[in-house]
C-alpha positions as CSV (number, residue, x, y, z in Angstrom):
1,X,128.9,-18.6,-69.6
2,X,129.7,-18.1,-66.1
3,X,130.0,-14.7,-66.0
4,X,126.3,-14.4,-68.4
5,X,124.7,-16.1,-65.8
6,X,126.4,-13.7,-63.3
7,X,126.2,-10.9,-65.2
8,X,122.1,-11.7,-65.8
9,X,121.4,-12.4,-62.2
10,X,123.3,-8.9,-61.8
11,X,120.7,-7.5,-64.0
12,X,117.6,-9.1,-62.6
13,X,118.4,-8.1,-59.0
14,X,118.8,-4.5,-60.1
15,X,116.0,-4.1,-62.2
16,X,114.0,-6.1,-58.9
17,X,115.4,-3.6,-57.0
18,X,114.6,-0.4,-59.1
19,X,111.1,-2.3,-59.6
20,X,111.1,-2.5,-55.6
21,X,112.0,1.1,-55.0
22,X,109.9,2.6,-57.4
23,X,107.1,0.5,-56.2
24,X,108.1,1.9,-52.7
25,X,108.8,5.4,-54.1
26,X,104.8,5.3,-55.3
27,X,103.2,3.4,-52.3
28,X,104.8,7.2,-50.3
29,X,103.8,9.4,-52.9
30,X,100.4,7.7,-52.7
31,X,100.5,7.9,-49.0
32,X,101.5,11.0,-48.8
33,X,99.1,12.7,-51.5
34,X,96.0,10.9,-49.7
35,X,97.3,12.3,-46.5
36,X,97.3,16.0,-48.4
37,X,93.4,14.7,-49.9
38,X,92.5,14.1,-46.0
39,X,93.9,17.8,-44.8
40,X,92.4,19.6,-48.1
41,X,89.2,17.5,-47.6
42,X,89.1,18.3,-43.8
43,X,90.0,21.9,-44.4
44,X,87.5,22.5,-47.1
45,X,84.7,21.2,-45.0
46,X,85.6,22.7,-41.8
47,X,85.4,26.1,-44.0
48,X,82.4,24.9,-45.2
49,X,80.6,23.7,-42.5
50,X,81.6,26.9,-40.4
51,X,80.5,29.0,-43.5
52,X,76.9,26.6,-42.9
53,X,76.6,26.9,-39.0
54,X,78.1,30.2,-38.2
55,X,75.2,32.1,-40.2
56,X,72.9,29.4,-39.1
57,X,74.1,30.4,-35.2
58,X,73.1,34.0,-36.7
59,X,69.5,32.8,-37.2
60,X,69.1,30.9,-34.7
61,X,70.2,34.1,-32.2
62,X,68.4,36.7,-34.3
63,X,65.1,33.9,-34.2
64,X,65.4,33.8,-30.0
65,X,65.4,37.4,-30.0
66,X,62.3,37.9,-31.8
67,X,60.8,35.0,-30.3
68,X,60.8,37.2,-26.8
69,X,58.8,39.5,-28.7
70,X,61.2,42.1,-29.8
71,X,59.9,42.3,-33.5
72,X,62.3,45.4,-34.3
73,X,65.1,43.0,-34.1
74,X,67.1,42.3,-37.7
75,X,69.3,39.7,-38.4
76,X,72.6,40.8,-40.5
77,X,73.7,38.6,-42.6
78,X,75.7,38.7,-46.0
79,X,76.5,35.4,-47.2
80,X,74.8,35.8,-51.3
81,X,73.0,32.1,-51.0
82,X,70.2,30.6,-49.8
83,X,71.0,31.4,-46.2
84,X,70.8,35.0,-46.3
85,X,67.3,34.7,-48.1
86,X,66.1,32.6,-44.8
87,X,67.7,35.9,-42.8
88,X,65.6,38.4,-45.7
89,X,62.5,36.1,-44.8
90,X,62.9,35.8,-40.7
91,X,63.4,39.7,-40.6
92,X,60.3,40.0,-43.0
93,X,58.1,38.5,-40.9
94,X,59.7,40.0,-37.8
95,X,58.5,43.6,-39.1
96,X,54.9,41.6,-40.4
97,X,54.3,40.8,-37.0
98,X,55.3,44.1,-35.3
99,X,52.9,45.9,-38.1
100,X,50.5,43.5,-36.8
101,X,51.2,43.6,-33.0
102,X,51.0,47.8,-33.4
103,X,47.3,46.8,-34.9
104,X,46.2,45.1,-32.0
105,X,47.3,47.4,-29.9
106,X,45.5,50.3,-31.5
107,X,42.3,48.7,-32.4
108,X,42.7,47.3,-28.2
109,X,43.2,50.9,-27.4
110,X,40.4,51.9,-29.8
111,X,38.0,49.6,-28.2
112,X,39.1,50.5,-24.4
113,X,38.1,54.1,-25.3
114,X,34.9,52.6,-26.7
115,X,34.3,50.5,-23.6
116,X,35.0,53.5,-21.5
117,X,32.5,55.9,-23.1
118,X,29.7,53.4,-23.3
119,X,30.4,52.7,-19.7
120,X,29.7,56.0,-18.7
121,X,26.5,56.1,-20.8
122,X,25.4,53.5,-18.7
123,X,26.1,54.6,-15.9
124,X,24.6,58.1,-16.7
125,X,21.6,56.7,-18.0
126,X,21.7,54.2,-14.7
127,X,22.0,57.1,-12.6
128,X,18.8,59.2,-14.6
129,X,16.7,55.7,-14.1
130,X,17.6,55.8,-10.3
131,X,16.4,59.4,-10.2
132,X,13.3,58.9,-12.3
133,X,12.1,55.7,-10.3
134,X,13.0,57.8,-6.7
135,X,10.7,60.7,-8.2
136,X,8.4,57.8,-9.3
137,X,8.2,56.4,-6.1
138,X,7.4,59.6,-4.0
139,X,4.6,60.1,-6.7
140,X,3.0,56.5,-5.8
141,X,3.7,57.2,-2.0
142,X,1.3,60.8,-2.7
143,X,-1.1,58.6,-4.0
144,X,-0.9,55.7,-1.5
145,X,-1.1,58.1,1.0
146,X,-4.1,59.9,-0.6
147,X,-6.1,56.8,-1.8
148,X,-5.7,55.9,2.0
149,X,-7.0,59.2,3.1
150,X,-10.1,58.8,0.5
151,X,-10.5,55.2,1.9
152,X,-10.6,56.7,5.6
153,X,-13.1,59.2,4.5
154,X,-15.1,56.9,2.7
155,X,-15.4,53.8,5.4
156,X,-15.9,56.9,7.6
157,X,-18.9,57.9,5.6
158,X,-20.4,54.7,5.6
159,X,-19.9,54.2,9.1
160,X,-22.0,57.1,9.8
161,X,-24.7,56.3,7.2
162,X,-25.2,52.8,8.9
163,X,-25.5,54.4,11.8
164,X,-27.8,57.1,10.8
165,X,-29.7,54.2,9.1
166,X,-29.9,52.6,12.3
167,X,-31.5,56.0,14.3
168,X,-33.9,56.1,11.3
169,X,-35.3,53.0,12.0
170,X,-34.8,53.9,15.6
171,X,-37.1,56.7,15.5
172,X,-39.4,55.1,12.8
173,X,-39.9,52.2,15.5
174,X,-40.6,55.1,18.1
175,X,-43.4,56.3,16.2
């Protein structure tokens, strides 16, 4: 009976053992497959993530550069997702914006030439009121000058009436 106790303790320490290393054997694989998870997980984000920001660097560029006014400016991008309809709708409005800016510019043009021709209207038409009011004013000068002449004759007459008026009397008195 001995050697059945021997023989069983025998037993139990190798199946303990087996149990032990197998244990052992699956605590590394389970390390080592979550260290491959980590890796694959890092991996697969960093290619995501650089698939995210290096398009999104794109936009951001391509949005600088039409910030500074230069609407002709398109931004390249093929990425088939939602990223490269942002691009589609930047460069859309890029070329809205430079069909509008052209607008301005010719209606501003438009209305410069406007500006220009009613300035010289004015001007013209100040220029023809100058001349009218100088002719105007020699014509009232004539006039000054001969109502003063009239006036001159006139006090002039009178004068000489009141002083023939006075000799009348004069000689009537004589008499």
């Amino acid at each position: 009976m001995a050697k059945k106790g021997i023989f069983r303790k025998v037993f139990l320490s190798m199946i303990a053992v087996s149990l032990i290393t197998g244990v052992i054997v699956l605590v590394i694989k389970g390390i080592v497959l979550l260290v491959l998870v980590i890796i694959s997980v890092s991996a697969i984000s960093f290619y995501l993530s650089s698939r995210i920001t290096r398009p999104l660097e794109q936009i951001r560029k391509g949005v600088d550069i039409i910030g500074k006014g230069n609407f002709d400016y398109k931004i390249k991008l093929k990425t088939g997702d939602e990223i490269e309809e942002l691009a589609k709708a930047f460069n859309k409005m890029a070329m809205t914006l430079n069909e509008s800016q052209s607008a301005s510019e010719e209606e501003r043009a438009g209305l410069e030439i406007k500006i220009k021709a009613r300035i010289k209207e004015l001007e013209e038409l100040a220029e023809s009121l100058e001349d009218k009011i100088q002719q105007r004013t020699k014509e009232l000068q004539k006039r000054v000058e001969e109502m003063e002449k009239f006036h001159y004759l006139t006090t002039g007459r009178e004068l000489k009436m009141v002083e023939l008026k006075k000799e009348i009397k004069k000689l009537k008195g004589r008499k």
